[in-house]
C-alpha angles and dihedrals in degrees: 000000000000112000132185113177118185122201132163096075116124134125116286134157132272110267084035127111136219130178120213128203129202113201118209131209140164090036134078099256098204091058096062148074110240112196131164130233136191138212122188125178115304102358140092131261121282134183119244112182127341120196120192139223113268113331093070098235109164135181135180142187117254093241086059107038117115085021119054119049121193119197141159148228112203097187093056094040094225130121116215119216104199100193104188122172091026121197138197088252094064090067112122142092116294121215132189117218131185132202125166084236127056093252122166106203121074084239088065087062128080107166112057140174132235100245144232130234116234117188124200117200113211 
């Protein structure tokens, strides 16, 4: 069973930082894209970084981009998500995905984790 658990989320002020982690299990880790969406209130799903297997190919969304670092350790299976500056606007709920290709769309996507709120106070 293919598994994606996401931790790190919580409410923190703007300015603040929290680094989420999204542990993987059932797949073989290395083999696979790991990116990073987001959902706030009322609108739809957006990606925010990916971060593929081995070549080290990253992207991130230009929201995002100077502030928020994704990485990964394969040995341990998991994908970090470092959110630094943070803003109001990056309120939302974070997912982890995986797909065996760097993709950039969720449709992309077919494993998927469950999320994690994260709350940012002006």
């Amino acid at each position: 069973q293919v598994l994606l658990v996401e931790s790190g989320g919580g409410l923190v002020q703007a300015g603040g930082s929290l680094r989420l982690s999204c542990a993987a299990s059932g797949l073989t880790f290395s083999d696979y894209a790991m990116a990073w969406f987001r959902q706030a209130p009322g609108k739809e799903r957006e990606i925010v970084a990916v971060l593929s297997g081995g070549s080290g190919r990253i992207f991130y969304a230009d929201s995002v981009k100077g502030r928020f670092t994704i990485s990964r350790d394969n040995s341990k299976n998991t994908v970090y998500l470092e959110m630094n500056n943070l803003k109001p606007g990056d309120t939302a709920v974070y997912y982890c995905a995986a797909h065996r290709w760097f993709g950039m769309t969720q449709r992309e996507y077919n494993i998927w984790g469950q999320g994690t709120q994260v709350t940012v106070s002006s």
